[in-house]
C-alpha positions in Angstrom: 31.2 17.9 104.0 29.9 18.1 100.5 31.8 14.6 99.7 29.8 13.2 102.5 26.4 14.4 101.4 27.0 13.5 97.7 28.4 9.7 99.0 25.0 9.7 101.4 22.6 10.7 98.3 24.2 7.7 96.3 24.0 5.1 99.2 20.1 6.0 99.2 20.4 5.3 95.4 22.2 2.0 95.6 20.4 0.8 98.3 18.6 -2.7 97.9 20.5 -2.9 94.6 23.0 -5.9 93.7 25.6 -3.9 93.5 25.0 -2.3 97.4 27.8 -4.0 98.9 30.3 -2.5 96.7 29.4 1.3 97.0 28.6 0.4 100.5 32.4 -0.9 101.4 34.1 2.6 99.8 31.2 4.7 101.7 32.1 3.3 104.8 36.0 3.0 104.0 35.7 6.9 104.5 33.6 7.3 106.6 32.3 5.5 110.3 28.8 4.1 109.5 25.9 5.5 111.5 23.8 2.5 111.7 23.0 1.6 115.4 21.9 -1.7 117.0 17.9 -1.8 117.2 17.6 -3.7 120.3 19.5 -5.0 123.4 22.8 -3.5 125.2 25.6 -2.0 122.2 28.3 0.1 122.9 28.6 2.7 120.0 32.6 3.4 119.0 34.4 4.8 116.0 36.9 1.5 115.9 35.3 -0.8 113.8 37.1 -3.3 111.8 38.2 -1.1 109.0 39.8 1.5 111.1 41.5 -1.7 113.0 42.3 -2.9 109.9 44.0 0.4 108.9 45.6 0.3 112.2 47.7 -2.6 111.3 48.6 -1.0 107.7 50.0 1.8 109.1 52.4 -0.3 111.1 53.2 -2.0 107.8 53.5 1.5 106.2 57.2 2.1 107.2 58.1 -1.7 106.4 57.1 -1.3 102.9 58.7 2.0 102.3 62.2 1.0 103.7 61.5 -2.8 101.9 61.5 -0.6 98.7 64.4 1.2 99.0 66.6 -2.0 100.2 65.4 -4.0 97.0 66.5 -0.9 94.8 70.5 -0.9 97.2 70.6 -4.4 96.9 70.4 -4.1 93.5 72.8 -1.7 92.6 75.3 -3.2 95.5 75.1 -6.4 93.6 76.0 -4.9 90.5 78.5 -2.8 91.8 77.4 0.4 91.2 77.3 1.0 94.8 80.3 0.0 97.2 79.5 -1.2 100.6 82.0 0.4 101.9 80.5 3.9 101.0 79.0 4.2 104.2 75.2 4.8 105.9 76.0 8.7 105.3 77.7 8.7 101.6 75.9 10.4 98.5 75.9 7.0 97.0 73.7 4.9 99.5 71.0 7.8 99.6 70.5 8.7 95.9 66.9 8.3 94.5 67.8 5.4 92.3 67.5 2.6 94.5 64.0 4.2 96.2 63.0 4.3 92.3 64.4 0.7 91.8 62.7 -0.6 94.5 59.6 0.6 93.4 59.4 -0.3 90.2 59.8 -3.9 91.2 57.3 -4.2 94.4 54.5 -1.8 93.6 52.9 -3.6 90.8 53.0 -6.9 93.5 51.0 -4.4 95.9 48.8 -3.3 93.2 48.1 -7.2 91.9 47.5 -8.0 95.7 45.1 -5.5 96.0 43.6 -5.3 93.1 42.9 -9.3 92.7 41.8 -9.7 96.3 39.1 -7.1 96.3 38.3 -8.0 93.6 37.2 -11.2 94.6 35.9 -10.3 97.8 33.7 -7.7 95.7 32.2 -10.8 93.4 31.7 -12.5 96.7 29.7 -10.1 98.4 27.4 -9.1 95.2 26.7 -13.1 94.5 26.0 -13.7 98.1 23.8 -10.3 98.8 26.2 -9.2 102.1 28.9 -6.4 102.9 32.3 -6.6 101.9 34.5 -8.0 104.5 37.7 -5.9 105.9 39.7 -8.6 106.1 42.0 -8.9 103.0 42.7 -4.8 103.9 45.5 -6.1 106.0 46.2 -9.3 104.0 46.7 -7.2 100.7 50.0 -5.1 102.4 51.5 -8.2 103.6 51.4 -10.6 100.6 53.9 -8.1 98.9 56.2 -8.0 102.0 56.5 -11.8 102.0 57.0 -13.2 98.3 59.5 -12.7 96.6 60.3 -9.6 94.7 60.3 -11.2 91.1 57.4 -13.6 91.3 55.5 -13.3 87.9 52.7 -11.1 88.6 50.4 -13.5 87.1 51.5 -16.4 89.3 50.7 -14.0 92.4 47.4 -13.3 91.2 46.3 -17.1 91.3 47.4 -17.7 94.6 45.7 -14.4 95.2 42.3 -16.1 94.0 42.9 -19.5 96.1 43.8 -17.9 99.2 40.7 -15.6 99.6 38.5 -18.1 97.8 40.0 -21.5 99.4 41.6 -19.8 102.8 38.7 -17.6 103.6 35.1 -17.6 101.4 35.0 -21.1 101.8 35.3 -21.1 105.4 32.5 -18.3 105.2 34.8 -15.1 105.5 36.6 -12.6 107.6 36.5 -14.1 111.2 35.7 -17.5 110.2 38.9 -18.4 108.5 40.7 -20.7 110.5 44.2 -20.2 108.1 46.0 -16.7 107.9 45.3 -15.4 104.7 48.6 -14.1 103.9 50.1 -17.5 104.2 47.9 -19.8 102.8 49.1 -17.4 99.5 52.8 -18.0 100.6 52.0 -21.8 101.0 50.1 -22.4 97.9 52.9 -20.7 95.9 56.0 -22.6 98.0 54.0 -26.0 97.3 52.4 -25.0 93.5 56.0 -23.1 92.6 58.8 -24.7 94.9 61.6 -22.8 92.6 60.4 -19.4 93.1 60.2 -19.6 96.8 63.1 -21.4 97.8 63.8 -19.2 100.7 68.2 -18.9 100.2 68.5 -16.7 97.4 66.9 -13.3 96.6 66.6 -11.8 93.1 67.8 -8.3 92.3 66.9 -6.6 89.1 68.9 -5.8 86.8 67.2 -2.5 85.3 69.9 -2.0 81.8 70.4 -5.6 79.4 74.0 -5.5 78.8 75.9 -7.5 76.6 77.0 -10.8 78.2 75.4 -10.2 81.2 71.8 -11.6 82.3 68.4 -10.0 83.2 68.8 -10.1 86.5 71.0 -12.0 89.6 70.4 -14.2 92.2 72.0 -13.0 95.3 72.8 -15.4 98.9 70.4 -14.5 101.8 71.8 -14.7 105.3 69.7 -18.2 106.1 71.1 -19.3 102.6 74.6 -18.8 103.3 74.3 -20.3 107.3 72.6 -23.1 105.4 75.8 -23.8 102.9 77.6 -23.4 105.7 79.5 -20.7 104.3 80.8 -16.8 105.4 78.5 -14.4 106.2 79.8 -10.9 105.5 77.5 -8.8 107.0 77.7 -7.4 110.5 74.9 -7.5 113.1 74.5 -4.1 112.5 73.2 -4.1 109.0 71.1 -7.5 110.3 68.9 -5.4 112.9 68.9 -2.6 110.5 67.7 -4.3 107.7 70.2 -3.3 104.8 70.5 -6.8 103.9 69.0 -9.7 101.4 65.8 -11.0 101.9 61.9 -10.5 101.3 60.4 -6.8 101.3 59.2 -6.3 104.6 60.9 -8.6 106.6 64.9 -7.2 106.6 64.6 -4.0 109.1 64.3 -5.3 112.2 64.2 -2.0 114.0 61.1 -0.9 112.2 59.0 -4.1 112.9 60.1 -3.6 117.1 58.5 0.1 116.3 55.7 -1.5 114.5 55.1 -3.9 117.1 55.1 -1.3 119.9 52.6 0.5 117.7 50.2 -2.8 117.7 50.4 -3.2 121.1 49.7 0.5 122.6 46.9 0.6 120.2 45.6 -2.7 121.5 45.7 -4.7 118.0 48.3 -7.1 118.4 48.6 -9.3 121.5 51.9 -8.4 123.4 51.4 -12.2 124.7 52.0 -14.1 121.7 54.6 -11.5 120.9 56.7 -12.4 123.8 56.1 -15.8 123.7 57.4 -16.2 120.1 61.1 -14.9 120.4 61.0 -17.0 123.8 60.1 -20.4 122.2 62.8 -19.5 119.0 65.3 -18.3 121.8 65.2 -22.0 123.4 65.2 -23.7 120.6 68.2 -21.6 119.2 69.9 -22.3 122.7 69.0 -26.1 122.5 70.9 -26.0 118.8 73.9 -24.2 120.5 74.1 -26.4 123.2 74.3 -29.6 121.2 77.1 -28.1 119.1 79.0 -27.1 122.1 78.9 -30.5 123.4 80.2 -32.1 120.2 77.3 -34.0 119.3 77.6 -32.3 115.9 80.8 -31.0 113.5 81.4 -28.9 110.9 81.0 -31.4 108.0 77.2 -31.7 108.8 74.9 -30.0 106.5 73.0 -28.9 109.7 76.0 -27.6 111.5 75.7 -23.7 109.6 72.5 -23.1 111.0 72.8 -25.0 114.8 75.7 -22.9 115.2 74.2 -19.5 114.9 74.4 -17.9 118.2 70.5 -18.4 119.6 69.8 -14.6 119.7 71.0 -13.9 116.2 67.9 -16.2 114.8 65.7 -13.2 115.9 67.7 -10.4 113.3 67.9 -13.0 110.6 64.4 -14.8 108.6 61.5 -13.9 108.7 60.6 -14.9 113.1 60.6 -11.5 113.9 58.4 -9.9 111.4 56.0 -13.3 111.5 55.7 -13.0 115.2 54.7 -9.1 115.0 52.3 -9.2 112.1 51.3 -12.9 111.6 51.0 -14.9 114.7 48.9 -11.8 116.1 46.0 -12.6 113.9 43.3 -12.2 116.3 41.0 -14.7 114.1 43.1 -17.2 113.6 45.5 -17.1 117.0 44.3 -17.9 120.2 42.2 -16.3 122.2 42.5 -17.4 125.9 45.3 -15.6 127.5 47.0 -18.7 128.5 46.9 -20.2 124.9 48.2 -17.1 123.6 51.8 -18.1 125.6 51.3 -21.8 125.0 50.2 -21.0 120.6 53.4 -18.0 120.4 56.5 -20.3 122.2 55.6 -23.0 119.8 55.5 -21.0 117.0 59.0 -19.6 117.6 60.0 -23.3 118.5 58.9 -25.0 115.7 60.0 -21.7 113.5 63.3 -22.8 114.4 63.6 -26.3 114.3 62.5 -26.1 110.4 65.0 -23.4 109.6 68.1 -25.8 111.4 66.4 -29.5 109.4 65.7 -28.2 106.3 68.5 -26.6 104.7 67.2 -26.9 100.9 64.2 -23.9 102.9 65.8 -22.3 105.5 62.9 -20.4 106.9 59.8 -22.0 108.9 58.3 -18.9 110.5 55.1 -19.5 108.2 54.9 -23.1 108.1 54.9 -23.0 112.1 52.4 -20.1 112.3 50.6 -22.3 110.1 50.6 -25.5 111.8 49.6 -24.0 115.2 46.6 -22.0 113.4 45.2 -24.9 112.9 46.1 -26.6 116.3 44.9 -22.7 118.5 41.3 -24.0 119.0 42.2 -27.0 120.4 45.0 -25.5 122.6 42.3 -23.0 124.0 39.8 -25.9 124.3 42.4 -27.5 126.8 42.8 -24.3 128.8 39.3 -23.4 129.1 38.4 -27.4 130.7 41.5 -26.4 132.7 40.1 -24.1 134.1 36.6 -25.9 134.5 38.1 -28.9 136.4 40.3 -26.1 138.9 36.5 -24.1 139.6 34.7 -28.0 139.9 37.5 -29.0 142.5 37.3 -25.5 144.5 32.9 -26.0 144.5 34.3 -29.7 146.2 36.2 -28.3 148.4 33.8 -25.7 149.5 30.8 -28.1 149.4 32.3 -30.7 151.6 
C-alpha cells in the first residue's frame, strides 16, 4: 500500500511534465489505472492492454526457460561432453551447466530487446507528448526466441531501432501497425544480414578456447539437414519435445501446444487462425507427399529432402508451430472477421510450407508467410465483410419482392 501512495504522490508531481509518459507507463505497469471515461457508455475492467500484454508473456515464459536450457545441451552435446545416449533421466543431461550455458548466451539478447525497444518507445512518447504504448511488451520476449543465439548484440539493437521506428512509430503505434513487430526485426536482419540468419545451421558456444579448436561450432538443424537431403538422427520424440537444434523458443513443441491452450482459455489468441494454420501446412505437406509418391520427383532433386517429409512431421520441425501460436494471432495485424481469420491462418500455413520445400538455401517460411498475409488481412476481411453485404442485399430482394 505504501508503494502505491508514494508512486500516486509522484504521478501528481510528474503530471503535465515532459517526462509524464515515462513515470506514467511504470505507474501503471503495477498498477490498473483509475481514470474513467467522462462521458457516454464504458465498461470499466481490470484487462487492459498491459495485463493482455503480460498475458501473452507468460505463455512465452516457459518457452524461454526451456529455449535456455537446450542452447546450454546442445552445446555441450556438440562438444561431447554430454552423450546422447545418456538418457532424459541421467545426471548428465540435468546438471546446471547447460541452464547456466544457455543463459549466458540468450539473456543479454533479452535484455538488448528490451532495453533498446523501450527505449525508443520512451523517446517517442516524451517527443510526441502521449503514453507509452504496450505493444513492444510482447514484441521484446519474442525477438530473443526467434534470432539466432549468436547474433552480435549490436546488430540486434539496430534492427531493434527500425522495427519499432519503421514497423510501428511510423505507422503511428501500437494498433496501427499493419507488420508484426517481431518480424519486421527478423526480416530486416535476414535481408540486411543474410549470413547470420540462414535458417540450416545453429551456433553453439563454445564457453573454454582450446588449442586448435574454434570459438564456437555450427551445428545442422533438422530443416537444414532435410534440405541437403541428408540423415536425420533424431527421433520424433526429441522433435515434439524440443531437445533438438534450432532458435530459442521455437524447439519444444509440447510447451507452445500448452502455451497455446493458455491463449485461447484466456481469450488472447484466436483458436481460428490457430486451427487454420496447421490445416493449410498440413495440405500443402500432403500435396508435397503426393507428388513424390507419384514419381513426379526423385531423390537427386535438391527439393526432394524436404517434399518427402511425411506432411504431419512439418508441424514438430521449423518454426509453423510456434509462428502459428504466437505470431499469426496478432490481433492488430491478423484478421479480424471470423471468416478471414480461417481464410488469413490456412494460407499462412500454405505458403509457410511451400517456401520451406523451394528454397532450400532458407528452409523456413513461417515468417515470410505471416508476413505476406499481414499485409494482404485487410483486404481479405474487406472481401468477407461485402460478402456478407451482397448475401443481406439479396435476402432484402427477396423479401421485398
Amino acid at each position: 500500500m505504501g508503494l502505491k501512495q508514494n508512486l500516486h504522490k509522484l504521478k501528481l508531481k510528474y503530471e503535465g511534465k515532459k517526462m509524464a509518459p515515462a513515470f506514467n507507463a511504470l505507474h501503471t505497469f503495477l498498477y490498473s489505472p483509475n481514470e474513467t471515461t467522462h462521458s457516454g457508455s464504458h465498461i470499466r475492467a481490470v484487462d487492459d492492454l498491459k495485463r493482455t500484454m503480460n498475458t501473452v508473456i507468460l505463455a512465452l515464459v516457459p518457452c524461454l526457460l526451456f529455449g535456455i536450457f537446450n542452447a546450454g545441451y546442445q552445446h555441450y552435446l556438440a562438444t561431447g561432453e554430454i552423450e546422447a545416449a545418456a538418457g532424459f533421466f541421467s545426471t548428465n543431461f540435468w546438471n546446471w551447466d547447460n541452464f547456466a550455458m544457455g543463459a549466458w548466451t540468450v539473456l543479454p539478447l533479452v535484455v538488448v530487446s528490451y532495453g533498446v525497444g523501450l527505449l525508443v518507445e520512451f523517446i517517442f512518447a516524451v517527443i510526441k507528448g502521449h503514453e507509452v504504448e504496450e505493444g513492444y511488451l510482447v514484441t521484446g520476449m519474442l525477438v530473443p526466441l526467434i534470432v539466432p543465439i549468436d547474433i552480435p548484440l549490436w546488430m540486434l539493437a539496430v534492427a531493434v531501432v527500425f522495427g519499432v521506428v519503421i514497423g510501428k512509430e511510423v505507422f503511428g503505434g501500437t494498433g496501427m501497425n499493419i507488420l508484426n513487430p517481431a518480424l519486421t526485426i527478423r526480416a530486416f536482419l535476414f535481408f540486411a544480414y543474410p549470413t547470420w540468419m540462414s535458417g540450416d545451421k545453429v551456433w553453439v558456444h563454445q564457453a573454454v578456447e582450446r588449442a586448435g579448436t574454434p570459438d564456437a561450432i555450427s551445428g545442422e538443424t533438422i530443416l537444414g539437414s532435410y534440405a541437403q537431403n541428408a540423415t536425420v538422427d533424431y527421433d520424433y520424440m526429441d522433435m515434439f519435445l524440443g531437445f533438438i537444434p534450432g532458435s530459442v523458443g521455437e524447439t519444444s513443441k509440447l510447451l507452445i501446444i500448452f502455451g497455446a491452450l493458455f491463449l485461447i482459455f484466456t481469450k488472447i489468441g484466436s483458436w481460428r487462425i490457430i486451427l487454420s494454420t496447421l490445416v493449410g501446412a498440413l495440405v500443402m505437406g500432403l500435396i508435397f507427399n503426393g507428388v513424390v509418391d507419384a514419381g513426379w520427383i526423385d531423390n537427386t532433386s535438391k527439393f526432394y529432402g524436404l517434399m518427402s517429409v511425411p506432411f504431419w512431421q512439418h508441424l514438430i520441425i521449423g518454426s509453423i508451430l510456434f509462428g502459428a501460436v504466437y505470431m499469426a494471432t496478432d490481433p492488430v495485424t491478423a484478421s479480424q472477421t471470423n471468416k478471414g481469420k480461417y481464410i488469413y491462418g490456412f494460407l499462412i500455413g500454405f505458403i509457410s510450407i511451400m517456401i520451406r520445400v523451394f528454397n532450400p538455401a532458407y528452409p523456413e517460411g513461417g515468417f515470410l508467410a505471416i508476413l505476406l498475409m499481414n499485409v494482404f488481412a485487410p483486404t481479405i476481411d474487406h472481401y468477407v465483410v461485402q460478402g456478407n453485404v451482397k448475401r443481406r442485399m439479396k435476402r432484402l430482394k427477396v423479401k421485398t419482392a
